[in-house]
C-alpha positions in Angstrom: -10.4 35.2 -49.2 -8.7 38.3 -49.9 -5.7 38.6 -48.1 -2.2 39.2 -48.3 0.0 35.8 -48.1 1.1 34.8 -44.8 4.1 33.6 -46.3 6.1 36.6 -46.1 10.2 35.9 -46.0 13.2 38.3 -45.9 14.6 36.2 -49.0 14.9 39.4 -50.8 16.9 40.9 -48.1 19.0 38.2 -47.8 19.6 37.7 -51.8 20.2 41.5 -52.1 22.5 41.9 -49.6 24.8 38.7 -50.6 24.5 39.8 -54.3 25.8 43.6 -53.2 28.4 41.8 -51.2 30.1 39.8 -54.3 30.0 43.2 -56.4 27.6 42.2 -59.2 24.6 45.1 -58.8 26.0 48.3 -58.5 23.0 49.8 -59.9 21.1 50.3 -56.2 22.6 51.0 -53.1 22.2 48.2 -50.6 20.3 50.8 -48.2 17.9 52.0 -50.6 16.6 48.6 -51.7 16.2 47.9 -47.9 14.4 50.5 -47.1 11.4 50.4 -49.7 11.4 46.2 -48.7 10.8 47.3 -44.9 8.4 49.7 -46.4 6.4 47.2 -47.8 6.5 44.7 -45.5 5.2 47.6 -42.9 2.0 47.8 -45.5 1.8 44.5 -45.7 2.2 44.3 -41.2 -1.1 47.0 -41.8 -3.2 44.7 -43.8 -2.7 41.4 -42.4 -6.1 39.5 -41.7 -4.2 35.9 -41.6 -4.9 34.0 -38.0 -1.8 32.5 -37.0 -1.5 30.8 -33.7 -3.3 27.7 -33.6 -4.0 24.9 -31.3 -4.0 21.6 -32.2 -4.7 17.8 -31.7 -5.6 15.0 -34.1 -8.0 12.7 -32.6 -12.2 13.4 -32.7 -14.1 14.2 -28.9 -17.0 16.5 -29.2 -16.0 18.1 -26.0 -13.1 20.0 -27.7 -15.3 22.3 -29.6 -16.7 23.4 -25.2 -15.2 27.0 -24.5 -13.5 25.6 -21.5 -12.1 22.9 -22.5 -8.6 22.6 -21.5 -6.2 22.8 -24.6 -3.0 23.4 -22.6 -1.3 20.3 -23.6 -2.1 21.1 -27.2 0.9 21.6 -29.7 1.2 25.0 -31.3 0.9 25.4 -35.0 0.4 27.9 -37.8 -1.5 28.1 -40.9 0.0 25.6 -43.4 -0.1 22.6 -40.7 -0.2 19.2 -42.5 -1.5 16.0 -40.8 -2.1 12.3 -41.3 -3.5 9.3 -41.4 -6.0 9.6 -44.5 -9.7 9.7 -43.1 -9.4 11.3 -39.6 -10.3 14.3 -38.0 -7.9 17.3 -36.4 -8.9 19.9 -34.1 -8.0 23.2 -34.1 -8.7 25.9 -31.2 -7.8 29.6 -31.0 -8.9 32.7 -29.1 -9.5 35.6 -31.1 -9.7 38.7 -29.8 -11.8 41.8 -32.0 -8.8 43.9 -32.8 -9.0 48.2 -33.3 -8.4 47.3 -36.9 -9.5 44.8 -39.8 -7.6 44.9 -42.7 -6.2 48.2 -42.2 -9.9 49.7 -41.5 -11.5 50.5 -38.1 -13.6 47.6 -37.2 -16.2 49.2 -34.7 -19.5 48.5 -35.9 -17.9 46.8 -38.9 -19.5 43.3 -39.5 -16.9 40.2 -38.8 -16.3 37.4 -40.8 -14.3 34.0 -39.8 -13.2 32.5 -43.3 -11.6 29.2 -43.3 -9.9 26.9 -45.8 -9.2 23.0 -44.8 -8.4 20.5 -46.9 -11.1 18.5 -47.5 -13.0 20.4 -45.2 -14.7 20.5 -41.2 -16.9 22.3 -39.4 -16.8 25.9 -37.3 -18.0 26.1 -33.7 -18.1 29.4 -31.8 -18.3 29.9 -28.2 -19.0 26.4 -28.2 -22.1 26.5 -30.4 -22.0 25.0 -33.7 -22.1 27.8 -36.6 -21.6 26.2 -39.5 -21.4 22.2 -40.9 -19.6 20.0 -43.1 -18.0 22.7 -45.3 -15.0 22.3 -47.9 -11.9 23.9 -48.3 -12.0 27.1 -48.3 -16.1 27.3 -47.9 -15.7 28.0 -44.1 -17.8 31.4 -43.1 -19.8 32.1 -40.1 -20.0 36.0 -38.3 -18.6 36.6 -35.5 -20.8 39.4 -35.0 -22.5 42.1 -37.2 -21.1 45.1 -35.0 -18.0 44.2 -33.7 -16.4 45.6 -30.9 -12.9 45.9 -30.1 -11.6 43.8 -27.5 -14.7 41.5 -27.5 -13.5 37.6 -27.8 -14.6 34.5 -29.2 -13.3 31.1 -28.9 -13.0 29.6 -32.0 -13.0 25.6 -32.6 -12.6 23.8 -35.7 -13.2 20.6 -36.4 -10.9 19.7 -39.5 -11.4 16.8 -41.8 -9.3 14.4 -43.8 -10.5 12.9 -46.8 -7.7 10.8 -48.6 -3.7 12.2 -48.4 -2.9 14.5 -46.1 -5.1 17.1 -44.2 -4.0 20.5 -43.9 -4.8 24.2 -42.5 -4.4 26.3 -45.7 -5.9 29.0 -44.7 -7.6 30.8 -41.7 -8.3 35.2 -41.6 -10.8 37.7 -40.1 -12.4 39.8 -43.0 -14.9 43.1 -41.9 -17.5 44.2 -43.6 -15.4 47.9 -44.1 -12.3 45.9 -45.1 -13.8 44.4 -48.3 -14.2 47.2 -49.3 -11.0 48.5 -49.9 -8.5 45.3 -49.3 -8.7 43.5 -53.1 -7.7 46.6 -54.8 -5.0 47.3 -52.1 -3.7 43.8 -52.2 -3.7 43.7 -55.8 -1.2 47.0 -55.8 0.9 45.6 -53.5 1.5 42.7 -55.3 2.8 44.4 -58.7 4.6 47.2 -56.7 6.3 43.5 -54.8 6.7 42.0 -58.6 8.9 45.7 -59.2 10.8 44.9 -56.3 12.0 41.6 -57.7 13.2 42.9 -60.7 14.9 45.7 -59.9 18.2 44.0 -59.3 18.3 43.2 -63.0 17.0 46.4 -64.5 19.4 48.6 -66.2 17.0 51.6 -65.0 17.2 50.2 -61.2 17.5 54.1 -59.2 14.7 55.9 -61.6 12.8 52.3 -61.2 12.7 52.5 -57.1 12.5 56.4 -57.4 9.3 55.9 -58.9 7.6 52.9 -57.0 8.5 55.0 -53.6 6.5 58.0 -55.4 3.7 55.6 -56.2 3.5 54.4 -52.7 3.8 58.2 -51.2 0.4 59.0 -53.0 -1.7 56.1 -50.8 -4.0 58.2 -48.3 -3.9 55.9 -45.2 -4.8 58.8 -43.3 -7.8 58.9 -44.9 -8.3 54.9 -44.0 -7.6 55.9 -40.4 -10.9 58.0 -40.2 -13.0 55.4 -41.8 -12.9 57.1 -45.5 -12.8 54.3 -48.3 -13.9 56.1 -50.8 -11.2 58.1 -50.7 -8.1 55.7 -50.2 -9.5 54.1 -53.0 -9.2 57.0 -55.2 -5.7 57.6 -53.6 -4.8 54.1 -55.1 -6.1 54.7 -58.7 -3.7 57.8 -58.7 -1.0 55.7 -57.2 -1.4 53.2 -60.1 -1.3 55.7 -62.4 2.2 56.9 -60.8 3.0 53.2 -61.3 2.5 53.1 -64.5 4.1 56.4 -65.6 7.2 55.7 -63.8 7.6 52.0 -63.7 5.4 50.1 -66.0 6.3 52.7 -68.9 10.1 52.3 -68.5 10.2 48.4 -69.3 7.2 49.1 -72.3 9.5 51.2 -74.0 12.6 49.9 -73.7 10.5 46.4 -75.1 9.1 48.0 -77.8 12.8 49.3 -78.8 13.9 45.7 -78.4 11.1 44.6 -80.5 11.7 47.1 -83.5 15.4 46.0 -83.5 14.8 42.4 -84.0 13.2 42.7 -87.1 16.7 42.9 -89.2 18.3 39.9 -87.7 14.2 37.9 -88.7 14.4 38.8 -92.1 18.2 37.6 -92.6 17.6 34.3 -90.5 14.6 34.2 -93.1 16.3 35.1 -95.7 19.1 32.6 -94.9 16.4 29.7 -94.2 14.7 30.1 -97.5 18.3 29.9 -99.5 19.2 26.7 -97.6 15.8 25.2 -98.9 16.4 26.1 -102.1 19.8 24.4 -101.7 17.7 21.1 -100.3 19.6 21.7 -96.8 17.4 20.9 -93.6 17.3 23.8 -91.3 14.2 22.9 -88.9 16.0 23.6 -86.0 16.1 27.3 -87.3 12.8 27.3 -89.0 11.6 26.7 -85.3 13.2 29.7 -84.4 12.1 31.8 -87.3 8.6 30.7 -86.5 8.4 31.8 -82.9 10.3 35.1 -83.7 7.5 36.2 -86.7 4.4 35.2 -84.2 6.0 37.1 -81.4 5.6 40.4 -82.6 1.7 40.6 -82.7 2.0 38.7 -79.0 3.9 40.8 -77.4 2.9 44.1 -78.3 -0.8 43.3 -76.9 1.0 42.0 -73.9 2.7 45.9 -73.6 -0.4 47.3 -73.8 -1.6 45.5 -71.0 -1.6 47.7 -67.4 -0.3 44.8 -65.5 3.3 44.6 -64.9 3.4 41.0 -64.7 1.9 41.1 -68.7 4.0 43.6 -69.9 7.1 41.7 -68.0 6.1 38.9 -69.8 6.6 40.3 -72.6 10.0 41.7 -72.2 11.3 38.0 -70.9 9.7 37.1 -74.4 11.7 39.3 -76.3 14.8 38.9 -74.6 14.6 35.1 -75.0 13.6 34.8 -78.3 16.5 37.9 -79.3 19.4 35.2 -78.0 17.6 32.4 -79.7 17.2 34.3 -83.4 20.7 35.4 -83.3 21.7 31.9 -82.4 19.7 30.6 -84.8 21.2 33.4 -87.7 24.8 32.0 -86.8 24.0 28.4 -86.9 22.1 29.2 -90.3 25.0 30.7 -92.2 27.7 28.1 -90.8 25.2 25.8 -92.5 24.4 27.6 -95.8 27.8 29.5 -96.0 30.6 27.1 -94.4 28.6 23.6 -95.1 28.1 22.8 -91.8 26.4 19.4 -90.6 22.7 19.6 -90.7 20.4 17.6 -88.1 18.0 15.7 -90.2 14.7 16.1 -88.7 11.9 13.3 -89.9 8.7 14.7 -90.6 5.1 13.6 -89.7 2.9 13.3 -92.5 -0.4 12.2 -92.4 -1.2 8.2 -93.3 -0.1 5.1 -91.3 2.2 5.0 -88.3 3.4 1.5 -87.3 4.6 0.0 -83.7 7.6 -1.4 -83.4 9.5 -2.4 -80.3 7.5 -0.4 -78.1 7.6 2.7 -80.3 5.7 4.8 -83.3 7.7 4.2 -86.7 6.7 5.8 -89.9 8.6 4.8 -93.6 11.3 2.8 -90.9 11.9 6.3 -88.9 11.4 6.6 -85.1 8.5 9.2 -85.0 7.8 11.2 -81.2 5.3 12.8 -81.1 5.3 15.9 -79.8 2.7 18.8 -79.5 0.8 21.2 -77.7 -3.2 21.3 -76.6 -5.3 21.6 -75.9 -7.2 25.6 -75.6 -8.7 27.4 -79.0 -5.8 28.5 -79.7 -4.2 25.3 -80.9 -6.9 24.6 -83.8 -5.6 27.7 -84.9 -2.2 27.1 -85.1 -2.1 23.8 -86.6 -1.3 25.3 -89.9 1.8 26.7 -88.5 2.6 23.3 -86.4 5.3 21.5 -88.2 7.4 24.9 -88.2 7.0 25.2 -84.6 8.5 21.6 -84.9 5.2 19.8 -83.6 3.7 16.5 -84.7 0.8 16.4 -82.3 -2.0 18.5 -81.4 -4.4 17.8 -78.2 -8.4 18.7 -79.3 -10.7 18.7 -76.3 -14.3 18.2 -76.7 -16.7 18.4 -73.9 -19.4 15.6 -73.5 -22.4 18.3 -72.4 -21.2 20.6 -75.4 -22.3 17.9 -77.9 -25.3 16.9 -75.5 -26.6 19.6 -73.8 -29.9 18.3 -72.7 -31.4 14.8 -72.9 -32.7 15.1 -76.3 -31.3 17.4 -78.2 -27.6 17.2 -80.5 -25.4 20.5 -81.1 -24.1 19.0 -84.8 -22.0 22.1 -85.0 -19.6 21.3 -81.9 -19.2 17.8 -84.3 -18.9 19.6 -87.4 -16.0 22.2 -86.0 -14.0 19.1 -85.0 -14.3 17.4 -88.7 -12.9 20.5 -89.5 -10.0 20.3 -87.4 -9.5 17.0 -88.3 -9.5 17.7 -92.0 -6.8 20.9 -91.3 -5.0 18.9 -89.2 -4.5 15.7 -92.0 -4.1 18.8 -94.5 -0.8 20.3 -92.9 0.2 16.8 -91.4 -0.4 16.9 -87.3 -1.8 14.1 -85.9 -4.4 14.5 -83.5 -4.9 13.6 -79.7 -8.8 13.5 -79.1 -9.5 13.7 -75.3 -13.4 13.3 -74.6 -13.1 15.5 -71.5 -14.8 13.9 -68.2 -14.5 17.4 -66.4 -17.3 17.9 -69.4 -20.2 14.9 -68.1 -23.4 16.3 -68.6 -24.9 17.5 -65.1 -28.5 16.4 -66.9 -26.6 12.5 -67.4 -25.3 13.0 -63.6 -28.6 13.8 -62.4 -30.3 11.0 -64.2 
């Protein structure tokens, strides 16, 4: 359902404010970075839709779903609630009154929606009247009315439903028929603009960073949401993300990019280093690992800048960052090795042919041999070639049961001829091969039958 979390904590307060406190940020004043948190959490106040406020009882009497039945003695939970024993049923019971607003839109005339999400499921009674049975998690809908009113109330029952483990309330919120319109692109905003937030403590550009998610934020048009006009909020937001972009997503893409152009020099000389060690018959893996990583990031991480996500393009940066440390690690360790005659860790290699058991473990030519790998999405057949610099020995290759049989008579050969290929690149550049039939993949035709 689209909503923002009800889990909503001052924990960057909190951090902010003890971090300020020790002298470690001076980058943003405490006041500043307070003030845009209590402005978001004001936007996020506006588009709440979670129900909180529960009733509830574990134990199953069909007279607790009756409008007056008396819940007094009930205790009082919230959304998150856990219960046990496996296989038993909890009720929950609230009032909820039509409020002036769903979602931060009017909801006169709106239609209303009751989601719900229970693990493993229940069923939804209204006004005592049973609206909707036997749903799962978060399959729980009924309409509360297709023209609501405000201050028009409904008693709301649910009977919740254990399977095995515990059961628990994940998730209970009104949605209006006005509010979807506009509420997925709003809450999709507000969680990059709340991803800026959390990294502004660590940004060298901290004051221009804030500067420029308060101007994003000035450009929303909640006045406009006020009268009832979606059409325009949402165009307010599409400017507001282009703000975002210009003045916060484009500050971390080009400093990355910078970061990414400078790391070329210190590649070539760990390279460069790494290929006279070989010729010297001296084992650098552990850098070769390195080396590897650092010459696939480049093509990586520049389509993760161009990405309009923050969380993309931050990925990227953390990638950069990380694998700067770890080639100029690597480049010391490599001339101490080739230069000063360091001690080299020998690493034994995988190749393809017999592996033997002994005492509980894989040997091969009287070597312990661990196998270690990645798997198991396209992506992996494609890097086997490039495994054993990456310092795998394993690669996991999933193939699906209904891709091979898609219908009760017919073969697809080719899904069976990829994986021969695989298997013959694989023995080629020495990986051994994890093959997991996958049983998420049962043909629904077999199930049927």
């Amino acid at each position: 359902m689209p909503t923002i979390s009800h889990h909503r904590t001052n924990l960057v307060k909190v951090l902010l404010t003890l971090v300020l406190s020790l002298g470690y940020i001076p980058l943003v004043s405490a006041s500043g970075m307070l003030e845009l948190q209590s402005r978001i959490d004001q936007l996020e106040q506006r588009f709440q839709t979670d129900l909180h406020g529960w009733k509830a009882h574990i134990g199953d009497d069909s007279a607790m779903a009756e409008v007056h039945f008396d819940d007094s003695a009930w205790p009082s939970v919230d959304i998150g609630f856990e219960w046990e024993p496996p296989h038993s049923i909890c009720w929950f019971r609230r009032w909820i009154e039509v409020p002036e607003q769903v979602g931060g839109v009017p909801a006169k005339g709106a239609q209303l929606v009751l989601r719900m999400n229970v693990d493993n499921g229940g069923a939804i009674y209204v006004n005592g009247e049973l609206k909707q049975e036997n749903f799962d998690w978060a399959d729980g809908r009924v309409i509360l009315s297709d023209a609501a009113q405000p201050g028009d109330r409904y008693l709301v029952a649910i009977r919740g439903i254990n399977r095995p483990g515990w059961g628990v309330l994940k998730g209970a919120a009104l949605e209006s028929s006005a509010s979807l319109a506009i509420l997925p692109n709003t809450v999709a905003f507000l969680d990059e603009v709340k991803l800026a937030i959390s990294m502004v403590q660590s940004d060298k550009g901290s004051k221009k960073w804030i500067k420029g998610i308060n101007q994003a934020l000035d450009g929303l048009a909640f006045e406009q949401l006020a009268q009832g006009n979606a059409n325009a909020y949402l165009e307010s937001i599409k400017k507001a993300e282009n703000v975002f972009q210009e003045k916060v997503i484009s500050q971390i893409r080009r400093r990355t990019e910078a970061k990414l152009q400078d790391l070329q020099k210190p590649i070539k000389s760990l390279e460069s280093f790494i290929r006279t060690g070989e010729n010297q018959h001296l084992d650098l893996s552990y850098q070769k690992v390195t080396l590897t990583m650092a010459q696939q990031l480049d093509v990586h991480a520049r389509k993760d800048l161009a990405s309009t996500r923050l969380r993309i393009v931050n990925r990227a940066k953390w990638n950069v960052d990380w694998v700067r440390n770890a080639v100029n690690r690597s480049l010391e360790e490599a001339k101490d090795i080739v230069i000063k005659n360091a001690s080299v860790h020998i690493v034994p290699r995988y190749t393809t042919g017999e592996i033997n058991i002994k005492n509980g473990a894989f040997y091969q030519n009287d070597y312990p041999m661990f196998f270690v790998g990645m798997g198991h999405f396209g992506q992996v057949r494609k890097d086997i070639p490039l495994f054993q610099d990456y310092g795998f020995k394993i690669a996991q290759i999933v193939v699906s049961v209904s891709a091979v049989l898609p219908n009760e008579t017919d073969i697809n050969e080719q899904v069976i001829q990829d994986l021969i290929a695989t298997l013959d690149n694989a023995a080629k550049h020495n990986v051994a091969i994890d093959l997991l039939i996958e049983p998420h993949g049962w043909p629904r035709w077999a199930t049927e039958k």
